[in-house]
MDAnalysis code that builds the backbone (N, CA, C; Angstrom):
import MDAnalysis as mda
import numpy as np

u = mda.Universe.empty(549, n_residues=183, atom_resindex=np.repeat(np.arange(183), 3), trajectory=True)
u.add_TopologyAttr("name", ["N", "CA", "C"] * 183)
u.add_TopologyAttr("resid", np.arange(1, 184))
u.add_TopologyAttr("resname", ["UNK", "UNK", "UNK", "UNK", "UNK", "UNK", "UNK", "UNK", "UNK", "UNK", "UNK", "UNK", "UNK", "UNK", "UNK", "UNK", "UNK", "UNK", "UNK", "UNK", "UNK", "UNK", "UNK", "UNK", "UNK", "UNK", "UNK", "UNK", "UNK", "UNK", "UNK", "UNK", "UNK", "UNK", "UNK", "UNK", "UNK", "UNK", "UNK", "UNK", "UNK", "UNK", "UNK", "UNK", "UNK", "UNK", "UNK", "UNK", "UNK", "UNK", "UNK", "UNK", "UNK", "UNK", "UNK", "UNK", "UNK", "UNK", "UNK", "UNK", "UNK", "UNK", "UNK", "UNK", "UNK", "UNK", "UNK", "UNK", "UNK", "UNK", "UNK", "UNK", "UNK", "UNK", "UNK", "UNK", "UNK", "UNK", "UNK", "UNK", "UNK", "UNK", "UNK", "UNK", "UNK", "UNK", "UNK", "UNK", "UNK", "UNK", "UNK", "UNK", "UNK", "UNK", "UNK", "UNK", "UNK", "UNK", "UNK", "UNK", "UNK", "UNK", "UNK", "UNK", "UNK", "UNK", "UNK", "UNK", "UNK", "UNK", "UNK", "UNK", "UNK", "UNK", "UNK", "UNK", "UNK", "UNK", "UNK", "UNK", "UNK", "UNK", "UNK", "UNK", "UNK", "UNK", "UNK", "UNK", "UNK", "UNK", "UNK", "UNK", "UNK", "UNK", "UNK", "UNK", "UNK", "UNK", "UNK", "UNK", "UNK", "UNK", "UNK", "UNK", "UNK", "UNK", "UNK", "UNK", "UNK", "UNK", "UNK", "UNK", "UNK", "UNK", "UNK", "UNK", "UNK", "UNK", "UNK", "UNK", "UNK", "UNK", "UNK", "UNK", "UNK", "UNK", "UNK", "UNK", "UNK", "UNK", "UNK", "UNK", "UNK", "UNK", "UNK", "UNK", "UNK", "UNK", "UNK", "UNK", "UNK", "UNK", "UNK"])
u.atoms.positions = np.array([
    [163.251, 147.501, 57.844],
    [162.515, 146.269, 57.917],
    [163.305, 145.194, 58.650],
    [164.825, 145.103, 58.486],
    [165.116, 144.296, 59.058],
    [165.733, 144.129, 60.699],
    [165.695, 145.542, 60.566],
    [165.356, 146.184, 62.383],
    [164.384, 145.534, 62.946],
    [163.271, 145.984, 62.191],
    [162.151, 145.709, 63.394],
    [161.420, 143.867, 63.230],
    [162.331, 143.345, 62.584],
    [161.997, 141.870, 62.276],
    [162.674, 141.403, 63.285],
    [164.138, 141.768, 63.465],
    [164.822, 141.527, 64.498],
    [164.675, 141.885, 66.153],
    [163.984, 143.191, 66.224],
    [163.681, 143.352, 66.985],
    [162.627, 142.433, 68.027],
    [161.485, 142.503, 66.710],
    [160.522, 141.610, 67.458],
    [160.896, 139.690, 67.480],
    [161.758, 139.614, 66.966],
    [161.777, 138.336, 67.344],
    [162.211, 137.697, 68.676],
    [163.069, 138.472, 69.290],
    [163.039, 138.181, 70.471],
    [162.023, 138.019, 71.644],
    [161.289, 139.180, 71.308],
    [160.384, 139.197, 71.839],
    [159.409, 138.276, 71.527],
    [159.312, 137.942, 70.345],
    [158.480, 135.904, 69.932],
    [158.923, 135.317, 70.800],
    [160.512, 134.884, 70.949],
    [161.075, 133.930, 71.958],
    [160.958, 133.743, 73.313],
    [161.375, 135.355, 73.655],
    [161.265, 135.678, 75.245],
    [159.308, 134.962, 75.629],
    [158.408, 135.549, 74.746],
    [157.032, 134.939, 74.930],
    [157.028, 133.816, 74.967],
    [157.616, 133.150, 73.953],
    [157.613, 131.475, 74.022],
    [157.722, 130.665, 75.023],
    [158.922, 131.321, 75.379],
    [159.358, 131.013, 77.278],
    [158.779, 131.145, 78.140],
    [158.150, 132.347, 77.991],
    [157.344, 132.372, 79.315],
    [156.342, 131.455, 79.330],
    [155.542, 131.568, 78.062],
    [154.349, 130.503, 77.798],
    [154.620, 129.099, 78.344],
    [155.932, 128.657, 78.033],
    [156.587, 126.868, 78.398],
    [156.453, 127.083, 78.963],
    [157.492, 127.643, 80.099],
    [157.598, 127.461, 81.491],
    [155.768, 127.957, 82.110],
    [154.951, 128.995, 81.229],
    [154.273, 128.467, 82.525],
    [152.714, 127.814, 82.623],
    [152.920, 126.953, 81.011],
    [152.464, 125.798, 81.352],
    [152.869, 124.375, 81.813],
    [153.821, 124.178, 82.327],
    [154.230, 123.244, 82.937],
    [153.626, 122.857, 83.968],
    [153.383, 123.061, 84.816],
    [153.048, 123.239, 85.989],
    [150.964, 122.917, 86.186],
    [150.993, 123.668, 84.718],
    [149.620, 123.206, 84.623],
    [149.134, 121.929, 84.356],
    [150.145, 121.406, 83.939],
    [150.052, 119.862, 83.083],
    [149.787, 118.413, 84.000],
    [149.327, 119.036, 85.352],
    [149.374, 117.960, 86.888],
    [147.962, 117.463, 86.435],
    [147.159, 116.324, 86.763],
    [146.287, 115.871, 86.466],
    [144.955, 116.256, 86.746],
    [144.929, 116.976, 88.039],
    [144.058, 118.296, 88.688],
    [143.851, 119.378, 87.828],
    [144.799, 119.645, 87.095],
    [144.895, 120.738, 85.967],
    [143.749, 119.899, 84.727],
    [144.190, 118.922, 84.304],
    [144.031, 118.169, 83.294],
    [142.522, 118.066, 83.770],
    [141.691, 117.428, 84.735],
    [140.673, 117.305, 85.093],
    [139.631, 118.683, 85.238],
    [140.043, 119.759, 86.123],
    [139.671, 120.888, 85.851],
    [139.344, 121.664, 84.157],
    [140.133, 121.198, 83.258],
    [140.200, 121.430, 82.199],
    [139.035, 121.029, 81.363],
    [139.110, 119.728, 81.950],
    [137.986, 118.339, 81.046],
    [136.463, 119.191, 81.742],
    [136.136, 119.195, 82.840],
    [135.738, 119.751, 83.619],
    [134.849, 120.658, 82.887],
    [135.559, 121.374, 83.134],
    [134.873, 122.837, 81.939],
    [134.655, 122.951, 80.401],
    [135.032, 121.959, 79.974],
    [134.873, 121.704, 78.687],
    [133.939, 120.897, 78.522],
    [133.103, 120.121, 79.637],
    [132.356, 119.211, 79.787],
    [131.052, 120.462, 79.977],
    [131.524, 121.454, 80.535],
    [130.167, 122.507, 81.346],
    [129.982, 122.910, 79.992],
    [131.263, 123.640, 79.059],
    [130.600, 124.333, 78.185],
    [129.651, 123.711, 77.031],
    [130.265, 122.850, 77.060],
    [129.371, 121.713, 76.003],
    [127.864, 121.402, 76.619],
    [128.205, 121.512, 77.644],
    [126.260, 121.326, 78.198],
    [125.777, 122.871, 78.043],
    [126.188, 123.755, 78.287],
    [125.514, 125.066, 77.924],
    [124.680, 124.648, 76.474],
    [125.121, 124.297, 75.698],
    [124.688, 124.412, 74.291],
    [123.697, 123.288, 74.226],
    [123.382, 122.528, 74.969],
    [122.226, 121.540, 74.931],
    [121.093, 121.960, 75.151],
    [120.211, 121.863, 74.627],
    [118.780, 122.451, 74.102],
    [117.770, 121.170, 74.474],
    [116.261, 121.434, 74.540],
    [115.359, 120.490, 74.739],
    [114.980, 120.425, 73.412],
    [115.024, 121.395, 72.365],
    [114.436, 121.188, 71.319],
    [115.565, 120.597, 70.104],
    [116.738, 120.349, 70.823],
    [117.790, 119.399, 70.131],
    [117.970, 118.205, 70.366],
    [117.169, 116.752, 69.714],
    [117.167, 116.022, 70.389],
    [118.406, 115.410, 70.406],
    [119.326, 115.474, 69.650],
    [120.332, 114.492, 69.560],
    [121.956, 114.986, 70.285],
    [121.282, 116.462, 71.349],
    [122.655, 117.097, 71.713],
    [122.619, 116.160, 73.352],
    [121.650, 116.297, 73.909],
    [122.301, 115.517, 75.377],
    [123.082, 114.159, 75.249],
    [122.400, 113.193, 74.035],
    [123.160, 111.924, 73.878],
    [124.691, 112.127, 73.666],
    [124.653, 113.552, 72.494],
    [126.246, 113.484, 72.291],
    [126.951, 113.714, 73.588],
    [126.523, 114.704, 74.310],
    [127.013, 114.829, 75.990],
    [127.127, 113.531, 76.945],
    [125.915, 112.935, 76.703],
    [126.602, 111.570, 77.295],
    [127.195, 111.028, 76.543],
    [127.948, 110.624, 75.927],
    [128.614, 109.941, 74.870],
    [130.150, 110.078, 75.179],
    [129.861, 111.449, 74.789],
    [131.545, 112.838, 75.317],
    [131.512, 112.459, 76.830],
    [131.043, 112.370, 78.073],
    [131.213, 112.218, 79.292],
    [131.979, 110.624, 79.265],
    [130.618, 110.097, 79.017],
    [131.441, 108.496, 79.408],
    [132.621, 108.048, 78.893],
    [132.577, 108.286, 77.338],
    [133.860, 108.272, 77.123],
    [135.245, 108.789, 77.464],
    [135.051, 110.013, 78.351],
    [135.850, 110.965, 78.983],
    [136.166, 110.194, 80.553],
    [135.295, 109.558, 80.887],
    [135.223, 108.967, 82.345],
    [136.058, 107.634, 81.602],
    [135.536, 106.834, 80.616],
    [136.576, 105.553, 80.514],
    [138.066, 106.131, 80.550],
    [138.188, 106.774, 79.201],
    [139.452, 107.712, 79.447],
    [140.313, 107.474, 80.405],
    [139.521, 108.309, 81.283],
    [140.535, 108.444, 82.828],
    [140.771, 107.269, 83.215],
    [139.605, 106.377, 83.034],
    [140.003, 104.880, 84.300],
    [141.249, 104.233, 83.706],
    [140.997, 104.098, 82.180],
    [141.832, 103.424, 81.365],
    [143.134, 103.693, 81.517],
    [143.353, 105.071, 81.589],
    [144.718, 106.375, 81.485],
    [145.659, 105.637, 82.174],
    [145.969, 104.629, 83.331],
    [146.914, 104.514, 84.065],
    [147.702, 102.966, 83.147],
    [146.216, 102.416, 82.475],
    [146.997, 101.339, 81.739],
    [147.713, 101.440, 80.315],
    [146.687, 102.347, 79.790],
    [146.935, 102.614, 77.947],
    [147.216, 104.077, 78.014],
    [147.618, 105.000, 78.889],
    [147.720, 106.193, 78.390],
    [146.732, 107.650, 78.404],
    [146.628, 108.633, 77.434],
    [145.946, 109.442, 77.431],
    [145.094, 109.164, 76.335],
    [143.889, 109.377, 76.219],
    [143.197, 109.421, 75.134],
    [142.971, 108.073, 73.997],
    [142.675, 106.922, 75.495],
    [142.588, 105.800, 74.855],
    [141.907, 105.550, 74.169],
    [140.498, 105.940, 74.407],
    [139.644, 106.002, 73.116],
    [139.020, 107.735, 72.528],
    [139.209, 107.430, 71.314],
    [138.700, 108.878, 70.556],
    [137.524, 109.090, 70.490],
    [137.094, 110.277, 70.891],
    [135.676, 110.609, 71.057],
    [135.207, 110.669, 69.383],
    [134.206, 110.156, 69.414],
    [133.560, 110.036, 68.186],
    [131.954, 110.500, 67.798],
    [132.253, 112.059, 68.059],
    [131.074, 112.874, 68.116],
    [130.792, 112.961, 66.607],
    [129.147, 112.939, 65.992],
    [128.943, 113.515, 64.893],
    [128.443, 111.756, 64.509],
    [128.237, 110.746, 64.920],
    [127.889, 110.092, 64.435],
    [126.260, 109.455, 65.286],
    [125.943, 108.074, 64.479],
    [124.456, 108.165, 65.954],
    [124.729, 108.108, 66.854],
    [123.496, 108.803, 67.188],
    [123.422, 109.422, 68.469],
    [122.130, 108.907, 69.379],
    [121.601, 107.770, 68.511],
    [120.397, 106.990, 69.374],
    [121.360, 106.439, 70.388],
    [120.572, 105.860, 71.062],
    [120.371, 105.389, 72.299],
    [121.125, 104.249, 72.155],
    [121.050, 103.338, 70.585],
    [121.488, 102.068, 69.935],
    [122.851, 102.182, 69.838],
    [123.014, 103.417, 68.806],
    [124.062, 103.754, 68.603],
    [125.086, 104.199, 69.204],
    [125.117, 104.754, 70.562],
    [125.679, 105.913, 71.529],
    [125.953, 104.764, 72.262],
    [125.400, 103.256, 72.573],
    [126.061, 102.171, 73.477],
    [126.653, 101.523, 73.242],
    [126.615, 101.717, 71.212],
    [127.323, 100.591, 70.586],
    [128.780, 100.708, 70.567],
    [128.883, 101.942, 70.589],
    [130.263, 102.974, 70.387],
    [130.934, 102.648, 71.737],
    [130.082, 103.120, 72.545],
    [130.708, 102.854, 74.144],
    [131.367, 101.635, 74.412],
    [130.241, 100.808, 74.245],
    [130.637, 99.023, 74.652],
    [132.095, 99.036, 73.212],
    [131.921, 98.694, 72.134],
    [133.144, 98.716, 71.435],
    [133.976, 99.340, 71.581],
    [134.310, 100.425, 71.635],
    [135.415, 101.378, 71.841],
    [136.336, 101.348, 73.358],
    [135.556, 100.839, 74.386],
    [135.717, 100.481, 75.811],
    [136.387, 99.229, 75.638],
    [135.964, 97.984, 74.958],
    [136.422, 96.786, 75.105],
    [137.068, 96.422, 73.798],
    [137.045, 97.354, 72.976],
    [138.607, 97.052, 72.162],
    [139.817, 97.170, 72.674],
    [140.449, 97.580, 74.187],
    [141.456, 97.613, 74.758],
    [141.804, 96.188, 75.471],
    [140.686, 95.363, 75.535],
    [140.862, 94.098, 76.297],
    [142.236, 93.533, 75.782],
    [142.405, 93.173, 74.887],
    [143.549, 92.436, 74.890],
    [144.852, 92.879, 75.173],
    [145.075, 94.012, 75.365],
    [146.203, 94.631, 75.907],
    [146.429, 94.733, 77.178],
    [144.768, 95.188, 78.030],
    [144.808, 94.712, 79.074],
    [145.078, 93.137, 79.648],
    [144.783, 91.995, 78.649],
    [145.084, 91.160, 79.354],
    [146.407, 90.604, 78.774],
    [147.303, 91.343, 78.120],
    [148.712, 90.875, 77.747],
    [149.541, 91.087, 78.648],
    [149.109, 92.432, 79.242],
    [149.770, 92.994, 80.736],
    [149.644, 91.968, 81.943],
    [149.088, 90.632, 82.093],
    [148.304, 90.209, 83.030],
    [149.150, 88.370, 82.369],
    [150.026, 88.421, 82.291],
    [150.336, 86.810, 81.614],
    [150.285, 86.191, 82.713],
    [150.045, 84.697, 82.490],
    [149.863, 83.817, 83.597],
    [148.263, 83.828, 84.410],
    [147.557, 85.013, 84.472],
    [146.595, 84.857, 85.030],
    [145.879, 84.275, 84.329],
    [144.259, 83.888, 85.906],
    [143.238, 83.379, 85.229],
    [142.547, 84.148, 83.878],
    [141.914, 83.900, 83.102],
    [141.744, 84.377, 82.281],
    [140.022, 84.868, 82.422],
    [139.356, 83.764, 83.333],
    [138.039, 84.395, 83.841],
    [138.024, 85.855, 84.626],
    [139.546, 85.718, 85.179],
    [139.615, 86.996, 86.448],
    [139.774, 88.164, 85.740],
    [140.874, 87.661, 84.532],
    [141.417, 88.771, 83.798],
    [140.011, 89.810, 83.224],
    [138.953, 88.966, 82.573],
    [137.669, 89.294, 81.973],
    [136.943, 89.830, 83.085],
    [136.739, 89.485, 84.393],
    [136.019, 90.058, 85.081],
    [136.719, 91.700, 85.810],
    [137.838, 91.381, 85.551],
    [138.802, 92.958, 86.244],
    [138.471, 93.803, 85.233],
    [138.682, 93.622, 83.875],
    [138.499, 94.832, 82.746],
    [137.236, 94.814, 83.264],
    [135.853, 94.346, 82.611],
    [134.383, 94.349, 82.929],
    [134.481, 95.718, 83.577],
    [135.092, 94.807, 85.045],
    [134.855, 95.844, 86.495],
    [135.235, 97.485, 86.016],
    [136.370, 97.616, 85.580],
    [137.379, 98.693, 85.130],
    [136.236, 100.006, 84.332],
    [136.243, 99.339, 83.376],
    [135.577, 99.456, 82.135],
    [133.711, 100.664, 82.796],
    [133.218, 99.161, 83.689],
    [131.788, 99.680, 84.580],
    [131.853, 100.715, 85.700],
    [132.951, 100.686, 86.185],
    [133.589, 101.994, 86.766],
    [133.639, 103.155, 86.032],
    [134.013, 103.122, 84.853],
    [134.082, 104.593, 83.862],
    [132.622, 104.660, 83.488],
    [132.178, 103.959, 83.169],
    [130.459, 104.119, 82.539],
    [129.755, 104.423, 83.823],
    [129.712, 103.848, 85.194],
    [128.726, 104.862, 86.196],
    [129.211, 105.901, 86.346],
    [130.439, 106.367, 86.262],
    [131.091, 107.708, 86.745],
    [130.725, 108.368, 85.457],
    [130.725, 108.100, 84.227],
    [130.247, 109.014, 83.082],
    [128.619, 109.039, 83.221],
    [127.830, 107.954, 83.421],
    [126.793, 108.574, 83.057],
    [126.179, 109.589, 84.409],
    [127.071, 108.876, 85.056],
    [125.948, 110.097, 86.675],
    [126.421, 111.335, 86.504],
    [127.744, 111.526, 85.807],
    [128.129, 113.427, 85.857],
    [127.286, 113.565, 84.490],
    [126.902, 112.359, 83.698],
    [126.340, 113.214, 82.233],
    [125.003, 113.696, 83.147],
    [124.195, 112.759, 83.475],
    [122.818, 113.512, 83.938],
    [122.913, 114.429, 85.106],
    [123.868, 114.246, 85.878],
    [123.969, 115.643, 86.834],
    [124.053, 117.146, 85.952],
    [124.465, 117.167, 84.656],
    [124.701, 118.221, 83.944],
    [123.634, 118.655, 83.223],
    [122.737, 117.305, 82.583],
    [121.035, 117.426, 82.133],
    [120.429, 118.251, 83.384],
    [120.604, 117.900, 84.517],
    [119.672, 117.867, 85.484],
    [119.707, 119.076, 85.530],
    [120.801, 119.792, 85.785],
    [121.256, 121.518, 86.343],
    [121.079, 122.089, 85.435],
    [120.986, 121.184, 83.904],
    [120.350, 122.341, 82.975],
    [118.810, 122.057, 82.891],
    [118.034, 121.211, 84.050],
    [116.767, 121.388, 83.524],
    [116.252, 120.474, 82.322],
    [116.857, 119.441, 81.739],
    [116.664, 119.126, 80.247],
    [116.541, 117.638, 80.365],
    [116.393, 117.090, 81.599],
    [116.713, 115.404, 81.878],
    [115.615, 115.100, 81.922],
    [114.460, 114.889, 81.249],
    [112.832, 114.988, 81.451],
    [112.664, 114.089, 79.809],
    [111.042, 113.568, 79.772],
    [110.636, 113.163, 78.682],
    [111.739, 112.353, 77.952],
    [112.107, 112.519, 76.700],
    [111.972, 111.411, 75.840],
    [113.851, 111.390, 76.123],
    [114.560, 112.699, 76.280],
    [116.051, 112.644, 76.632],
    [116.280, 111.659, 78.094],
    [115.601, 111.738, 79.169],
    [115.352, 110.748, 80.170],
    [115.865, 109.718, 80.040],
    [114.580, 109.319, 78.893],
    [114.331, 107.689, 78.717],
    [115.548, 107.333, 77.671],
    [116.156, 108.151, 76.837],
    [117.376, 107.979, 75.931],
    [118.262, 107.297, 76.904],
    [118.591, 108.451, 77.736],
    [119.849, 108.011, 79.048],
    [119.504, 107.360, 79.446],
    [118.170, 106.308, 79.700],
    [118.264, 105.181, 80.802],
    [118.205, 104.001, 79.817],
    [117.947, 104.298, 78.155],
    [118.292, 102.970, 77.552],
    [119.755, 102.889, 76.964],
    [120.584, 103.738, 76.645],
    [121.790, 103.731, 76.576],
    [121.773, 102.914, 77.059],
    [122.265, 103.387, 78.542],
    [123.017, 102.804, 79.929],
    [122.493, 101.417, 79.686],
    [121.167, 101.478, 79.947],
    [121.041, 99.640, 79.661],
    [121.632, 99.193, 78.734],
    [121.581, 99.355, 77.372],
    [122.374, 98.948, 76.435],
    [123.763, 98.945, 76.511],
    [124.548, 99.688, 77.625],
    [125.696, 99.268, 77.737],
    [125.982, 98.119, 78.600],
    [125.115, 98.264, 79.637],
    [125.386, 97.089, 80.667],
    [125.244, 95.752, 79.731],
    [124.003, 95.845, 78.939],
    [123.653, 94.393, 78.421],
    [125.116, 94.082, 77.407],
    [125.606, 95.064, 76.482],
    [126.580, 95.045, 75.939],
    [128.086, 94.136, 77.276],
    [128.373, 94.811, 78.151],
    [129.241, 94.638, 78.773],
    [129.115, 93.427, 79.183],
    [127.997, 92.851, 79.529],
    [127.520, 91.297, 80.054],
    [127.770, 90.207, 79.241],
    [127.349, 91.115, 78.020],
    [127.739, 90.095, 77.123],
    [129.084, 89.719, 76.689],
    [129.966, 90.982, 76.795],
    [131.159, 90.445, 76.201],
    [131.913, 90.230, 77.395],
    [131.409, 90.183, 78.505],
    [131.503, 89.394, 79.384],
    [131.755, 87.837, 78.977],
    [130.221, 87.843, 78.986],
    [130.184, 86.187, 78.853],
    [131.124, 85.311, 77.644],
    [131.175, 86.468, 76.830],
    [131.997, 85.606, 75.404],
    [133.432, 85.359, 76.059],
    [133.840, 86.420, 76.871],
    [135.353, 85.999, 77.395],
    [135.463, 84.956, 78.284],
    [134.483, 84.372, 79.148],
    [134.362, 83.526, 80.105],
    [134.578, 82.448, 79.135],
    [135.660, 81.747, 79.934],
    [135.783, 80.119, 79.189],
    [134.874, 79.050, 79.885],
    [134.343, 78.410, 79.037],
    [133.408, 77.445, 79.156],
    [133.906, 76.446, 80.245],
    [133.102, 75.758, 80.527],
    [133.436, 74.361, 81.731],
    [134.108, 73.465, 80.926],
    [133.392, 73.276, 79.448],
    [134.397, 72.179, 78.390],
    [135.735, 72.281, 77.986],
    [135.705, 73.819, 78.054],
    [136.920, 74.943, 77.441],
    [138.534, 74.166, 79.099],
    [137.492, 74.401, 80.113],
    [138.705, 74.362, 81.177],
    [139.336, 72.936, 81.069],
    [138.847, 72.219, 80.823],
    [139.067, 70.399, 80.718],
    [140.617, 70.595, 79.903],
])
């Protein structure tokens, strides 16, 4: 027994090694994207017309996957946590977005001292609306190729999206300092 415990442990190690070394290499952001990529396809395989609440989670998982990335160069990896399993209306799926997207503001604008503070609000906005068109156009490019972007899932994805923009406008506007505010 204690032969062949010994024996094989090397062979654990020698595997181990190989495994490190040869994911390294995979770990380039092309890798990382390719990855997301397909994990994005397989998750649309499983979306159904007679499931109503699976394409929302797909858009949900996309956009948030698209903020992700935009965010990634300021806050990191995995700035916001996908938060699948909860609503999945149309209400709910923008509410998550818009909050979870613009709970990073203030970090973004701690990075930013001295600036205007209107500019600062309008650069995240911008940032932020960059990840949400790039999430929702690959979410419905993925409805579309599965056939499933029709009727009442359609109209889901086009009130989200509104509901995020109106969301984003708004907390827009709350960051904009007033004309009284500048005095």
């Amino acid at each position: 027994m204690i032969n062949s415990v010994s024996t094989s442990s090397p062979a654990v190690v020698q595997t181990k090694d190989v495994k490190d070394t040869d994911k390294k290499p995979e770990l380039s952001e092309a890798s990382i994207r390719a990855q997301t990529n397909q994990q994005i396809l397989q998750a649309s395989l499983q979306v159904s017309i007679s499931s109503g609440d699976k394409p929302m989670q797909l858009l949900f998982r996309t956009a948030i996957d698209k903020i992700n990335e935009v965010l990634k160069p300021e806050f990191g990896d995995d700035a916001i946590k996908n938060a699948m399993g909860q609503d999945n209306s149309p209400e709910g799926t923008a509410g998550r977005i818009v909050a979870l997207s613009t709970g990073f503001y203030d970090a973004f604008a701690k990075q930013r001292p001295g600036q205007d503070p209107d500019k600062i609000a309008e650069e995240f906005t911008k940032v932020i609306r960059g990840g949400v068109e790039q999430g929702f156009k690959e979410a419905k490019d993925i409805l579309k190729s599965l056939q499933v972007l029709d009727g009442s899932i359609a109209s889901n994805v086009d009130k989200t999206y509104d509901l995020v923009q109106k969301g984003l406008d708004d907390f827009l506007a709350g960051k904009k300092q007033k004309p009284a505010e500048a005095k």
